[in-house]
N, C-alpha and C positions, 0 to 999 in steps of 0.2 A: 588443523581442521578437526571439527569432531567428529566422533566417530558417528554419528545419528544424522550428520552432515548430509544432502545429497549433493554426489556431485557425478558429472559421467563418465564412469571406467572404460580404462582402455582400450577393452574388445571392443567396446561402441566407435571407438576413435578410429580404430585398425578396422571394422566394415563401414565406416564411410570415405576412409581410403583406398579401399579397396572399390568403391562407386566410383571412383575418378575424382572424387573430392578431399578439399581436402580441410580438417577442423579447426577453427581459427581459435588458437587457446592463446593470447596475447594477452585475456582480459581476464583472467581465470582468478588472477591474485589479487585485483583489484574488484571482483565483484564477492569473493569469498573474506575480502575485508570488510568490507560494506554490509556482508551480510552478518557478519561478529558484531558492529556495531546496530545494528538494527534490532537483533536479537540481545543485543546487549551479552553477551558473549565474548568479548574480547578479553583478553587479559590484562589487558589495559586498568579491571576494575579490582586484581587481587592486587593488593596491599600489601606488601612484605612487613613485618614489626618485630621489634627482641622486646621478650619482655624483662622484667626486673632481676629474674631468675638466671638472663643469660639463654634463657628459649627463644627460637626463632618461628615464628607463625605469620600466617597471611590471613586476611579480613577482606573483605568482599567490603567495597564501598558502596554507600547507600548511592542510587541513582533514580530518576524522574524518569529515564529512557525517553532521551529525548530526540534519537533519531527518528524514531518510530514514533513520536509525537508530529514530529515532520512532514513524514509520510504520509501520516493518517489524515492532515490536516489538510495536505495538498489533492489526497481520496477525493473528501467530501466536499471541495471545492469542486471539484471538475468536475464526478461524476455523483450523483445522489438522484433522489427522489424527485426532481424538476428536471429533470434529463430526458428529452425524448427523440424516440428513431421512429424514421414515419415516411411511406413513401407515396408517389400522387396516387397510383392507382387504388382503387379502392378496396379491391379484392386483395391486391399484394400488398397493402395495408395492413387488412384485418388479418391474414396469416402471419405477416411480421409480427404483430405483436404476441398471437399465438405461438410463434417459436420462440421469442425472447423469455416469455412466462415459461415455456416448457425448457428450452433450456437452461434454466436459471443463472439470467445472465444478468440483472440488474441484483440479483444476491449477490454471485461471484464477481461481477464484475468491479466494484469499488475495491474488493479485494487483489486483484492484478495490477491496477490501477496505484495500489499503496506500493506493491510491492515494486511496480517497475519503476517508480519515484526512488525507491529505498537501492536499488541492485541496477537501474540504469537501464535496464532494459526490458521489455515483455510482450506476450503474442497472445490473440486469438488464432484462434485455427480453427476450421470445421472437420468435423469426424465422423468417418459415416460407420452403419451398421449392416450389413450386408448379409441377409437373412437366406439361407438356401438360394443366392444368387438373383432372387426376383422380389423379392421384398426391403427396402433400404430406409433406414430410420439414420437422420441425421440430428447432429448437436456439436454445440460450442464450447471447445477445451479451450482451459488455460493454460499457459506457460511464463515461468518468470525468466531469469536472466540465465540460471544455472542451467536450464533444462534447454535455450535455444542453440543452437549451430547455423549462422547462417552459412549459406553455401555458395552464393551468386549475388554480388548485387555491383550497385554502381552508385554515383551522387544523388540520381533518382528513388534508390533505398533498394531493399533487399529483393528480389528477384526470385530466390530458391533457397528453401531454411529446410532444416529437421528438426526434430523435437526428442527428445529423450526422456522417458519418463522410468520411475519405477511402478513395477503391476506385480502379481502376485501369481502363480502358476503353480495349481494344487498343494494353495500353504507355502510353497516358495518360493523366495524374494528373485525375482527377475527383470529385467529390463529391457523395456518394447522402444524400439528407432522408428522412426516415422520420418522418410526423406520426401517432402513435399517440389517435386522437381519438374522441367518441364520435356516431353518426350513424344516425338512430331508432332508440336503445336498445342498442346493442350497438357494439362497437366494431372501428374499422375502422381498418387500415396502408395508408398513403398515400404510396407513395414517390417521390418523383421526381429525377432525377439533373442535374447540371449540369458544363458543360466548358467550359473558359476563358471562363470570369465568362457566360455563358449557359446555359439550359434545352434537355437535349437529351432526345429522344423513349424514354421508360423501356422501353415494351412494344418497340422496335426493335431491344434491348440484355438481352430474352429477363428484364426485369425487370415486373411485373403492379403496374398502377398503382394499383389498391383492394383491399384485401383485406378482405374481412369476416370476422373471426373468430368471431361467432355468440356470443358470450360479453358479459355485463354488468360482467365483473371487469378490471380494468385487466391488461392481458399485459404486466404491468413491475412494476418494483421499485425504490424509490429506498432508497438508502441514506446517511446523513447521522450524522457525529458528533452522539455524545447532549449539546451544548454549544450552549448560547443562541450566534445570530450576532448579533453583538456590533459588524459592521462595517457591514451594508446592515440598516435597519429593516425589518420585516414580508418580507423575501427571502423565496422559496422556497426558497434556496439554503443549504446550510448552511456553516460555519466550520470553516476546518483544525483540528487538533490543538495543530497548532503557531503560530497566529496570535499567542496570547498571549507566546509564548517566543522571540523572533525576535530579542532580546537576550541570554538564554541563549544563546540557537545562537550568536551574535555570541562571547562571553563565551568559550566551552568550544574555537574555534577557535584564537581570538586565546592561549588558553593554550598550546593545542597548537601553533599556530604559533609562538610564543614557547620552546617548548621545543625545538624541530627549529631552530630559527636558531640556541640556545643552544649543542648539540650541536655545529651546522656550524661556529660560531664560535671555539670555546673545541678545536679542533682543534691538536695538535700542531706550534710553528713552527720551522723550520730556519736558524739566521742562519750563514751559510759565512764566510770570508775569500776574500778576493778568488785565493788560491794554489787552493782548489781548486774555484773556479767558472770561471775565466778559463785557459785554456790557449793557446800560439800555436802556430801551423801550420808546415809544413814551409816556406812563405816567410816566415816571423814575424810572421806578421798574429798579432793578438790576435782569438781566439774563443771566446764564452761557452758555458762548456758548458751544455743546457737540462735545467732543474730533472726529476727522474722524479716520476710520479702523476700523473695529471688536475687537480690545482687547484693543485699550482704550489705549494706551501706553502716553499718556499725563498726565501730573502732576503738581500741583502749585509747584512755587517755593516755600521754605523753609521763614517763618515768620521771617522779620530780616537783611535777607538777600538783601543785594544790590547790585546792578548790571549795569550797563549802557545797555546791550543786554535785551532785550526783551524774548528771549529763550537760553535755553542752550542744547546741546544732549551729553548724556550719552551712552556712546557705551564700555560694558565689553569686554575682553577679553575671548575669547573661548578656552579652553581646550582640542583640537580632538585631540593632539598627542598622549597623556599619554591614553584618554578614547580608541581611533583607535589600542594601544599596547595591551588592554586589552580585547578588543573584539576581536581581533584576536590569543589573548591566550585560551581564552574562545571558541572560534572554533575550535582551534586544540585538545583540550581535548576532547570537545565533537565525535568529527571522529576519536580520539585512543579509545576512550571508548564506541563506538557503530560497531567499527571492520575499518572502512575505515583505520586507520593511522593516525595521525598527519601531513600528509602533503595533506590530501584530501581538508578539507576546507580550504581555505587560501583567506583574504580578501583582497588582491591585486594581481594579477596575470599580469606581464606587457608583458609576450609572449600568453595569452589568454591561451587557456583551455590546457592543459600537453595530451602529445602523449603517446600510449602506452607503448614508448622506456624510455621514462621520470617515468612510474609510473612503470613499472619492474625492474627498475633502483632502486628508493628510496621510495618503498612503498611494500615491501612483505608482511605487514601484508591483505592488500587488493587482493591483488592475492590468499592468501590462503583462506582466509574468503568466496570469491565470490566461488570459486572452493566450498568449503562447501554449503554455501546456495545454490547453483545450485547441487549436489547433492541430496536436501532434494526435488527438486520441481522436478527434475527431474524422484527420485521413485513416486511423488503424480501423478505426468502425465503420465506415463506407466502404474499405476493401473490402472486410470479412461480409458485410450484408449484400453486397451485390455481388458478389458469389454465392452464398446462402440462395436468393430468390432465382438463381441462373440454375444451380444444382437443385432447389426444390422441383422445379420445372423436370429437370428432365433426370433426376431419379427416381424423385417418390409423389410422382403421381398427382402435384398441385397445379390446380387451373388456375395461375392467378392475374392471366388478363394484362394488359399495361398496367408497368410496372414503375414508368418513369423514376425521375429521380430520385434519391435515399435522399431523407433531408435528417440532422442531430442537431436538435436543438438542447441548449445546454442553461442551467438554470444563474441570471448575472443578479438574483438579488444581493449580493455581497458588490456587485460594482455599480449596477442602477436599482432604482428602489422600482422594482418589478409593481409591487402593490399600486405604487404612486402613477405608473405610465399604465397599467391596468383603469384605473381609473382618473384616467385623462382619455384615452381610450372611448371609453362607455362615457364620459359626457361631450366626446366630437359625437357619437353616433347619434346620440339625442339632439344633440342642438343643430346638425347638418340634414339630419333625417335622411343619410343614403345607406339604403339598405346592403349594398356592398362592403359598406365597412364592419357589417355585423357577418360576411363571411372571414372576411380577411381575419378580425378579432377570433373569430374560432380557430382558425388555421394558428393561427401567429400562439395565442395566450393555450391552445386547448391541444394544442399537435394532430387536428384534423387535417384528412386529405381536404380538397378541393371541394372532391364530390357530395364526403357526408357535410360540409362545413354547409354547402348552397343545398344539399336533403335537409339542412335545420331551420334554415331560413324559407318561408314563404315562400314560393316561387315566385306570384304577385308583386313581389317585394323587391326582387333582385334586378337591378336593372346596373348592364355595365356601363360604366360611365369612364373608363379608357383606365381606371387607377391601375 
């Protein structure tokens, strides 16, 4: 592990055993591998070599970091910029999205999102601020795989987590527990901090050592690829993306590395005669003149050899067809065996990026897959928001009225052609003339509540007609 690594030391281990629980490190080797490969950290990439001399050195082989291409890819699928949380009420609407902006949660959020694809596992959780006891500002932390402990769960999912993070306490490095547990009926944050490998006094450090959030719904959210874990039995914990592919990843380097050597290698060579590499000096010393460029690609000729030219150049032949057939073998493996399909990566594309008529066409395993992982984030964001609008209510002073369902809608123009049913849409509403479908069209295409959807439309206008 490296040393810049976080991962959670012992004293955290030894006071959540001391709570009656107990840490479940089963997965600890397998998410600290995942996280070398994502990070592209592993050692997997130093190279051993002898060279001519009888030295033994290691090179660092060229790499695309393709786990982390992975990850990033399965991000902006599920969560981006067409992604919306929206609930019926109208007032607990327009705060939702005021809390989402404030606590910059569609910024961080693709980013939790990458990484619990990448480590298998990951949380929202709410955080409160607890201002001289009567004042409470809340907001939405993240946590990745390394940072969770759950504590309690069942088939139905996790139950009771902690969170572990590293915070900093006047310049020094310390580490804050937060056990999110439940305690007569409702559940309470328990944080307590620790500084070089001991327990120091939380309330001294202006941090509140119980907090009761008054609420029976968990104030977290776990999120987990939609993919059996395959590596710890019955885990809480879920399985990277790329668990399965870690020989693709291997594969799609070793090409690419293979082609960048080829390049380096198969570079233009210079063989001089000794008349214009050798000169002597104003005493007669003989002095080499030294090669120009950086790598030196200048050579005597060969002892023996004669020549009327003065120089000769040596130019190999390059290999990209066979290496360019290989690397994009090695792609395709890798996007069937991390859920995309075989026709996700593809290293020539000469129409540019595939429309979504193109990949519902000859890519189902991607439609179903995204459909899944949007599933899995979709329950983590309905826990943490109806908790959010439960605890906005009754710590910090929000009126927000019915509050009805949370609804996430999630952006499928990568599986239906969003534009295309937008605009089949707007010519039913024309050609049927019922002004309800110009509500519903707002609600559905715009992530309005009910209320502002029929405030846009006419009143005149709206007549229910049972849809």
């Amino acid at each position: 592990m490296a040393l810049d690594e976080f991962s959670i030391p012992s004293c955290v281990k030894d006071a959540i055993k001391e709570a009656g629980y107990t840490a479940n490190t089963s997965m600890e080797g397998f998410i600290s591998t995942w996280w070398q490969w994502y990070t592209g950290t592993t050692q997997w990439y130093d190279e051993g070599y002898t060279t001519v001399e009888g030295r033994k050195k290691t090179r660092r082989r060229m790499s695309i970091r393709p786990a982390r291409r992975v990850c990033r890819e399965w991000a902006s699928l599920i969560l981006n910029e067409g992604t919306t949380i929206t609930c019926e009420g109208a007032k607990a609407a327009k705060w939702l999205d005021w809390f989402l902006d404030a606590s910059n949660f569609w910024v961080n959020g693709q980013s939790l999102v990458e990484k619990s694809m990448a480590l298998g596992t990951g949380a929202w959780a709410l955080w409160f601020d607890v201002r001289g006891y009567t004042e409470t500002a809340m907001k939405i932390r993240r946590y990745d795989a390394r940072m969770v402990v759950p504590l309690s769960w069942d088939e139905e999912g996790i139950t009771e987590c902690a969170f572990c993070t590293s915070v900093s306490l006047k310049g020094k490095r310390a580490y804050q527990l937060q056990l999110y547990v439940l305690d007569e009926g409702t559940y309470h944050i328990k944080t307590k901090l620790f500084m070089d490998g001991r327990e120091v006094d939380a309330e001294r450090h202006g941090v509140l050592p119980d907090f009761d959030t008054l609420i029976d719904l968990p104030p977290f959210g776990i999120i987990k690829p939609a993919i059996e874990n395959t590596c710890v039995d019955l885990s809480p914990y879920g399985m990277s993306v790329f668990a399965d592919g870690v020989d693709a990843i291997k594969a799609v380097d070793l090409t690419f590395d293979a082609l960048c050597n080829e390049i380096d290698l198969t570079e233009a060579m210079v063989f001089m005669s000794d008349e214009m590499i050798d000169v002597r000096d104003d005493k007669g010393r003989m002095v080499p003149v030294a090669p120009r460029g950086p790598k030196g690609r200048f050579f005597r000729k060969i002892a023996g050899q004669t020549s009327k030219d003065f120089f000769e150049v040596f130019s190999p032949d390059i290999r990209v067809t066979p290496l360019k057939e290989a690397f994009g073998v090695a792609l395709a493996e890798l996007g069937d065996l991390c859920g995309f399909g075989q026709n996700y990566f593809v290293l020539d594309k000469g129409g540019g990026l595939k429309t979504a008529t193109e990949v519902s066409s000859d890519n189902s395993a991607l439609m179903r897959n995204i459909r899944k992982h949007e599933n899995v984030v979709r329950a983590a964001i309905d826990d943490v928001m109806r908790a959010a609008l439960l605890c906005a209510q009754l710590h910090c002073g929000a009126k927000l009225g019915k509050v009805g369902l949370v609804s996430i809608g999630f952006d499928d123009s990568i599986i239906t052609d969003t534009q295309a049913e937008k605009s089949m849409a707007l010519a039913e509403i024309a050609a049927l003339g019922v002004p309800r479908l110009k509500v519903e069209y707002l609600m559905k295409y715009y992530g309005m509540s009910e209320e502002d959807a029929v405030a846009a439309v006419p009143a005149e206008q709206i007549v229910d007609i049972g849809f």
